[in-house]
C-alpha positions as CSV (number, residue, x, y, z in Angstrom):
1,X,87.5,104.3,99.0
2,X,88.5,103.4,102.3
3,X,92.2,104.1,104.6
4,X,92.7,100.4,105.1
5,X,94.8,100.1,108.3
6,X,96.7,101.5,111.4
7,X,95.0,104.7,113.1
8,X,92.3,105.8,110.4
9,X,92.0,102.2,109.7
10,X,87.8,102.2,107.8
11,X,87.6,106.0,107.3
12,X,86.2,106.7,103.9
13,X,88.0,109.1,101.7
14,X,86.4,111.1,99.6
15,X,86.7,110.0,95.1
16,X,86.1,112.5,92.5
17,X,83.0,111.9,90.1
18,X,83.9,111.6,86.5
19,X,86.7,110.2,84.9
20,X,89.5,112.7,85.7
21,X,91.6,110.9,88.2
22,X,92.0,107.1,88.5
23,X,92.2,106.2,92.3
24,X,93.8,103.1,93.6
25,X,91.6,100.3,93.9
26,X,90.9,99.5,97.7
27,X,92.4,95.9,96.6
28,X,95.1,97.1,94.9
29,X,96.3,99.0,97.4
30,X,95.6,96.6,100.0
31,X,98.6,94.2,97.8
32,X,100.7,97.4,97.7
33,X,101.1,97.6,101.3
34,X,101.4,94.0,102.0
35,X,104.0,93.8,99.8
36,X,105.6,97.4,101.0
37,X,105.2,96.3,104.6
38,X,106.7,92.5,103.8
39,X,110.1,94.0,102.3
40,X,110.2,97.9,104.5
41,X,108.7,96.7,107.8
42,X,107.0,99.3,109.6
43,X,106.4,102.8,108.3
44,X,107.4,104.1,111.7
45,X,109.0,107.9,111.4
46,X,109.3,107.8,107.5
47,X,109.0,110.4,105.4
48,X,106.7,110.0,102.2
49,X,106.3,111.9,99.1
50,X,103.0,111.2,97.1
51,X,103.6,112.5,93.6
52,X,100.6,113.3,91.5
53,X,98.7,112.5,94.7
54,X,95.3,112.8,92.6
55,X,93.5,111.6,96.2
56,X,96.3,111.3,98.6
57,X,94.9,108.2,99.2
58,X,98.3,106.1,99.0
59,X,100.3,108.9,101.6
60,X,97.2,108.9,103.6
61,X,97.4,105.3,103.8
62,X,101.2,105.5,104.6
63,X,100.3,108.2,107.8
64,X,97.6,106.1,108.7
65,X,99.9,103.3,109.2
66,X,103.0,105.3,111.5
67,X,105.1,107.5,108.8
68,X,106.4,110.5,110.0
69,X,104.8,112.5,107.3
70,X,103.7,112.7,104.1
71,X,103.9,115.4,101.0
72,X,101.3,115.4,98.6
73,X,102.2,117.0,95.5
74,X,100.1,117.6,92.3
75,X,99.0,120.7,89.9
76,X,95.4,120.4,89.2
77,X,93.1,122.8,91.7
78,X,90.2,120.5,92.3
79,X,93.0,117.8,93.6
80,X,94.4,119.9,95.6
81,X,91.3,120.3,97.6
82,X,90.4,116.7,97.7
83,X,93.9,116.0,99.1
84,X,93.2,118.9,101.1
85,X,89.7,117.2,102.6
86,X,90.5,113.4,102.7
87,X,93.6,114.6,105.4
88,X,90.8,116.3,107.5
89,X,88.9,112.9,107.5
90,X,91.5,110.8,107.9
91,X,92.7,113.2,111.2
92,X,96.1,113.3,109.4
93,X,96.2,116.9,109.9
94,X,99.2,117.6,111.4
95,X,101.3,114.8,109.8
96,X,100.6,116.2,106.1
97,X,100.9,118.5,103.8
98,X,99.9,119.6,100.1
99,X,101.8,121.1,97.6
100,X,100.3,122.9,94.3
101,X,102.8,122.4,92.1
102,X,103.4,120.9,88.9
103,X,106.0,117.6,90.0
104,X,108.8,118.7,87.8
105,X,108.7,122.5,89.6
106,X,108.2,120.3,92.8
107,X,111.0,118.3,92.0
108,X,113.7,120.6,91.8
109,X,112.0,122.6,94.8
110,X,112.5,120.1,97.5
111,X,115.9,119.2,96.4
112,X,117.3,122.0,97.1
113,X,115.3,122.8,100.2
114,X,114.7,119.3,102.3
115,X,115.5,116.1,104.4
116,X,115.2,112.3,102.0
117,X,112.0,110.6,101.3
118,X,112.4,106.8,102.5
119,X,108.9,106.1,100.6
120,X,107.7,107.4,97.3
121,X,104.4,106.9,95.6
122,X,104.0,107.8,91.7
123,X,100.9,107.6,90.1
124,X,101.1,110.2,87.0
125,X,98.2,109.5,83.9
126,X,99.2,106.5,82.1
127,X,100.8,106.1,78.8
128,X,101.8,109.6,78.8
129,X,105.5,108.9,79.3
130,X,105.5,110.7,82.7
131,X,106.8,107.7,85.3
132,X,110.1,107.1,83.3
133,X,110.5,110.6,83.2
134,X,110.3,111.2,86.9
135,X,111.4,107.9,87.5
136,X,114.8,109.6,85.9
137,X,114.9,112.9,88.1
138,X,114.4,110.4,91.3
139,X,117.0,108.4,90.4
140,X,119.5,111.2,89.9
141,X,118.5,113.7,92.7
142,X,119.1,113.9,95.8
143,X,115.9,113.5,97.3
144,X,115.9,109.8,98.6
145,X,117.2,108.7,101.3
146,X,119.9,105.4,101.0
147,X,117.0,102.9,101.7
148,X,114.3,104.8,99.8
149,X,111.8,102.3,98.0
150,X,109.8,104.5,95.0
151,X,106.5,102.8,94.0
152,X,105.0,103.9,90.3
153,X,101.9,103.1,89.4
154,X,101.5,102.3,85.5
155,X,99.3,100.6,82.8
156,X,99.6,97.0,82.5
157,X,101.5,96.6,79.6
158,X,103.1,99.6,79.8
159,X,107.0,99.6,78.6
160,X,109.0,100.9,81.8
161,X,113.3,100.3,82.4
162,X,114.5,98.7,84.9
163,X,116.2,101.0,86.7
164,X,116.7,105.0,86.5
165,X,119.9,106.7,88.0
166,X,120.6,104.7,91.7
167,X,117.1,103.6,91.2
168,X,116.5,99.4,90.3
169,X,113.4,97.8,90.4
170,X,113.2,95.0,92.7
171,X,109.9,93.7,92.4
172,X,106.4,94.6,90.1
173,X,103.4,92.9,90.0
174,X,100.3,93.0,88.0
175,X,96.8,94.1,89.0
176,X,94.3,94.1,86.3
177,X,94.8,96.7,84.5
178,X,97.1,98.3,86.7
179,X,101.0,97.4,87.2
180,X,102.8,98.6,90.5
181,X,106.7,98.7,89.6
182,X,109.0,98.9,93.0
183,X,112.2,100.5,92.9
184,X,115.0,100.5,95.1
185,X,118.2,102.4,95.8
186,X,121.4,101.2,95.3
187,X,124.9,102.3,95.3
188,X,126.1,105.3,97.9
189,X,126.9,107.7,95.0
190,X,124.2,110.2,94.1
191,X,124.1,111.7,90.8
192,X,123.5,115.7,90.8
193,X,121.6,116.7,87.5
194,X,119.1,114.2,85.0
């Protein structure tokens, strides 16, 4: 696993052995940000959040490419310290930072405390029910920004709605065995409580 572009551009990220997390394919994300950078434009001084980060290879690839800075968020100890590691080689050190949390916890957390996301990344285990439900506290939180885009990452042939709170998908395409679901926000009003 490789940061494709911008200033890591060819770094290798460190993958877990086993079977415990389910990185992005290099290819797959390669499409993603094509397809992010085709509709956003430059990542230039946005803010990303990187939900069950796993990696962090999807906000690493974000800093790499000119966001602000990037939030990696997920529960499980030995994640954590990959995150932790693949910043270091990636020299996105001062642009990111991990949180330990369960997303729920980190969720409510950073509403209450913080400036919008433009870009969100959600990658939860499959077929477990998880996107839609975060999906949902996205889409009625106050946590994105008006021109927020929230990519989730989900089984192909997974069932997923259309739209979540101020959140409407706008585009999703299939990879394999992987589907990536974009979601956009819409309407000014923003809902307080799932």
């Amino acid at each position: 696993m490789r940061v494709i572009a911008g200033s890591a551009r060819g770094r290798k990220l460190q993958v877990p052995s086993g079977m415990r997390l389910r990185p992005t394919a290099d290819r797959v994300k390669e499409a993603l940000f094509s397809i992010i950078i085709s509709r956003e434009g430059s990542l230039e001084g946005k803010r990303v959040l990187d939900l069950c980060a796993g990696t962090g290879s999807l906000g690493i690839e974000a800093l790499s490419r000119g966001a602000a800075e990037a939030l990696f968020v997920d529960n499980h100890r030995e994640s954590v310290e990959l995150i932790t590691r693949n910043i270091q080689l990636a020299g996105c050190s001062g642009t990111g930072r991990v949180l330990a949390r369960d997303v729920m916890a980190a969720l409510r957390d950073l509403e209450s405390c913080g400036e919008p996301f433009q870009l969100v990344f959600l990658d939860p285990p499959y077929r477990q029910g998880l996107t839609a439900r975060f999906l949902q506290t996205l889409g009625c939180s106050r946590l994105l920004d008006e021109t927020a885009l929230v990519v989730a990452e989900i089984a192909t042939g997974e069932e997923l709605a259309e739209s979540f709170g101020i959140l409407h998908e706008c585009d999703r395409r299939r990879y394999g065995d992987t589907t990536v679901a974009l979601f956009k926000v819409q309407g000014s009003e923003f809902m307080v409580e799932p």
